[in-house]
N, C-alpha and C positions, 0 to 999 in steps of 0.2 A: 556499567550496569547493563544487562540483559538480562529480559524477564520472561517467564516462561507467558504465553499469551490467551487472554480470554477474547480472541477477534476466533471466530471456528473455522475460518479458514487457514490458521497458520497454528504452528506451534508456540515459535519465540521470537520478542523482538529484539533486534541487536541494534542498537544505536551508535555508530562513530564518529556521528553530526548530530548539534544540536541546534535549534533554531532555525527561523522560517521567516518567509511572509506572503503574506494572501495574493493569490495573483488571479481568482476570478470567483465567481457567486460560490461554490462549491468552499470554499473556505470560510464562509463566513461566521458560520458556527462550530469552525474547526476544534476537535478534542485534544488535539496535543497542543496546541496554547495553554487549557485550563490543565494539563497535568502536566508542562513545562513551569506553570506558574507553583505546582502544589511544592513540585520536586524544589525551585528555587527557593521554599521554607525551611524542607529539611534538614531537621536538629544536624545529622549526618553531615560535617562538612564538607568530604569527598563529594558529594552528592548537589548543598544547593552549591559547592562552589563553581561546577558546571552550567547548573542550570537559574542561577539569579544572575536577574539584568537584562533577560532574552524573552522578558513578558512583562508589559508595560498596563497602565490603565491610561486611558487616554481620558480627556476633557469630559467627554459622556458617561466617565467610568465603565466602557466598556473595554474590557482585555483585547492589547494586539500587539502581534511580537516587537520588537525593538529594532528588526531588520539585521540585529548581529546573530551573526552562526559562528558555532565552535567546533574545528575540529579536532578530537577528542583519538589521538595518537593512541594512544594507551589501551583503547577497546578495539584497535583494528585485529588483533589476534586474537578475540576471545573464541569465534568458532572451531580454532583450533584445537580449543581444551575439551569441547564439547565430543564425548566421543562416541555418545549414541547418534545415528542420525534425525535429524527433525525439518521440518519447514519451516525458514527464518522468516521472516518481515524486515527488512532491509530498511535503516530511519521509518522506522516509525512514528518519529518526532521530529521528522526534516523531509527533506526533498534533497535525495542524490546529485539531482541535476540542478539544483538551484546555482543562477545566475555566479552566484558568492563561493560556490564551491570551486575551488582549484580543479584545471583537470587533473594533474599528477596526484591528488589525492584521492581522486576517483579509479583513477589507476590500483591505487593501492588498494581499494577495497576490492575490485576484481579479481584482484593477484591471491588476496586472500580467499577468496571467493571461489577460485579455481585451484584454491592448494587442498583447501577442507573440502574437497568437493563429493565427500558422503552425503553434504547436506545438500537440500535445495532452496536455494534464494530466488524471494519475491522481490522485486522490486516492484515499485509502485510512482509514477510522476504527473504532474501534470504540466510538466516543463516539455513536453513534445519536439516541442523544436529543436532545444540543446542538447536533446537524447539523439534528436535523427542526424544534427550537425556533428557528434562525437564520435556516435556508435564504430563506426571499423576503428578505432585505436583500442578496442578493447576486447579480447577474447571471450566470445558468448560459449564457453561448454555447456554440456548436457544439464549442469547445477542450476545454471541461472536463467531464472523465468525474470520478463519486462511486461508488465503492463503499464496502460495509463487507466487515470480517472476519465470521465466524462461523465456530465452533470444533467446535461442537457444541449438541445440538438446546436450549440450555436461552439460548441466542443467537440462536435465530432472530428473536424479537422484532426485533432488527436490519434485519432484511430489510425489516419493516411500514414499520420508519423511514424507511428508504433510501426506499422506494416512495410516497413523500409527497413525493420532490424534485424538483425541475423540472429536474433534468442531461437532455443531452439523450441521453447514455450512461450507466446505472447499473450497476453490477457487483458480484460476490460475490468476495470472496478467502477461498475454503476452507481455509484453512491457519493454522496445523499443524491439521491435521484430526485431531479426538481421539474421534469416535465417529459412527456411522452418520447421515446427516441425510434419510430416509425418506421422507418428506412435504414436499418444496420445493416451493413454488408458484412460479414462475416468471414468474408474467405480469407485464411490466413492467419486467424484468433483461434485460440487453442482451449479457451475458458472466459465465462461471462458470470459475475457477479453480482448482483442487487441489491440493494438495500436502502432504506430509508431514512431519514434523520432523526437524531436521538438528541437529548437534551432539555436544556429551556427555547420553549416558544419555537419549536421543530416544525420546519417547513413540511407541508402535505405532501405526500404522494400517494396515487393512483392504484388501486387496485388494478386497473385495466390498464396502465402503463404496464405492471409490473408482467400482466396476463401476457402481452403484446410480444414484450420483448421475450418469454418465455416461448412459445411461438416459435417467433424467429430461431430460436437457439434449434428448437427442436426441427422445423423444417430445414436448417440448414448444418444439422450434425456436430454440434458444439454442445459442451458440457456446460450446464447451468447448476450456480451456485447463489441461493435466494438466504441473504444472513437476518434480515431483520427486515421489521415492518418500520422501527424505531419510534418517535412521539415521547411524550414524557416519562413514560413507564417504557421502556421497551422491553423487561421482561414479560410482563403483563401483553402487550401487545404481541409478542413471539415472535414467529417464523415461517410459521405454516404458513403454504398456499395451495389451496386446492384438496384442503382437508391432510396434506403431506408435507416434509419439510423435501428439501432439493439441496442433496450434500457433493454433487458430482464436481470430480476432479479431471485436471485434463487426463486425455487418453492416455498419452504419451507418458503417463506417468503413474508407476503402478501404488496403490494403498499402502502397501508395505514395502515400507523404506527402503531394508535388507535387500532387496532385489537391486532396488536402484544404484547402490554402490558399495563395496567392500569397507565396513568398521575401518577406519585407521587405529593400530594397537599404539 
């Protein structure tokens, strides 16, 4: 299953891992637990037979993953079929680099990754360290963009990691942004993203964190991309900042797809 995606920075997500676990504050309210756990009900048994067993309720009846990840053979070629090009989301419901993933399975997602390479893939981790311990076994082409998360300032370490990889896109996803990140260095990040927490009992953020880091992007020549304020309502709360919303994509990469790579027929 890959779904065409309401996140406004990508198009679609492709999943070929399922399952997770929390490895720092930024996860605690994570959304792909509660929509790993909806999926694990699905009348569809293709569907929960993937995903039941991989979201648990613990003692306080709060939801957290079960610590099993699956991977899911059978979705490694879906980009293939796909022959408009788009902007994927790479797990969306996992972490690439998590601990549990085999590397020769992560192989195979790059292989695929650089065979479809109409499209362009986001990848997203906050596994830094096993991205910067891995990175040269894998072919970074033009397709594949790396970011990390960082949450707040005790995260940045992240950043150093990211900046050791040879994507030819690197990027920040600021969110759920849980405290001011004051001192970004920038050189070497290709795109910064923002955004705040959505759900039950949504952690604050900062209009003047968000002002800050916007700033920075602008003094030091980086595209900023501001998705949500988030809180309970996040449509209700929006996007806008500064009377405007902020849809910039990196440089290196143009609006229209068509340029980026030739249709495979």
């Amino acid at each position: 299953m890959s779904l065409q995606s309401l996140i406004q920075w990508t198009d679609a997500t492709w999943n070929p891992i399922a399952g997770c676990s929390r490895i720092s504050p930024g996860c605690a309210n994570c959304y792909a637990i509660k929509e790993v756990r909806r999926m694990g009900g699905n009348p569809n048994l293709k569907v929960s037979g993937i995903y039941n067993g991989l979201v648990e309720k613990n003692a306080n009846g709060i939801l957290d993953w079960t610590h099993e990840l699956r991977l899911i053979e059978a979705r490694l070629t879906i980009p293939l079929h796909w022959r408009s090009p788009r902007r994927i989301f790479v797990n969306s419901l996992s972490d690439l680099f998590h601990e549990s993933v085999p590397v020769e399975f992560i192989k195979k997602v790059f292989s695929i990754m650089n065979e479809a390479n109409w499209h362009q893939y986001q990848i997203l981790t906050k596994r830094s360290e096993r991205l910067a311990q891995l990175e040269d076994q894998f072919n970074w082409s033009e397709s594949i963009w790396q970011g990390v998360s960082v949450e707040s300032q005790a995260y940045q370490y992240r950043i150093d990691h990211l900046k050791q990889i040879s994507a030819k896109i690197r990027f920040l996803s600021l969110e759920p942004l849980l405290g001011p990140l004051p001192d970004l260095d920038l050189m070497g990040i290709d795109w910064v993203i923002v955004g705040g927490e959505s759900g039950v009992s949504p952690r604050p953020m900062l209009e003047s964190w968000v002002q800050n880091i916007l700033e920075q992007c602008q003094q030091q020549g980086v595209p900023f991309f501001f998705k949500q304020w988030g809180g309970k309502n996040k449509k209700i709360n929006g996007r806008t900042l500064n009377g405007r919303t902020y849809d910039d994509l990196p440089k290196k990469f143009s609006s229209d797809n068509s340029e980026v790579a030739k249709i495979k027929n």
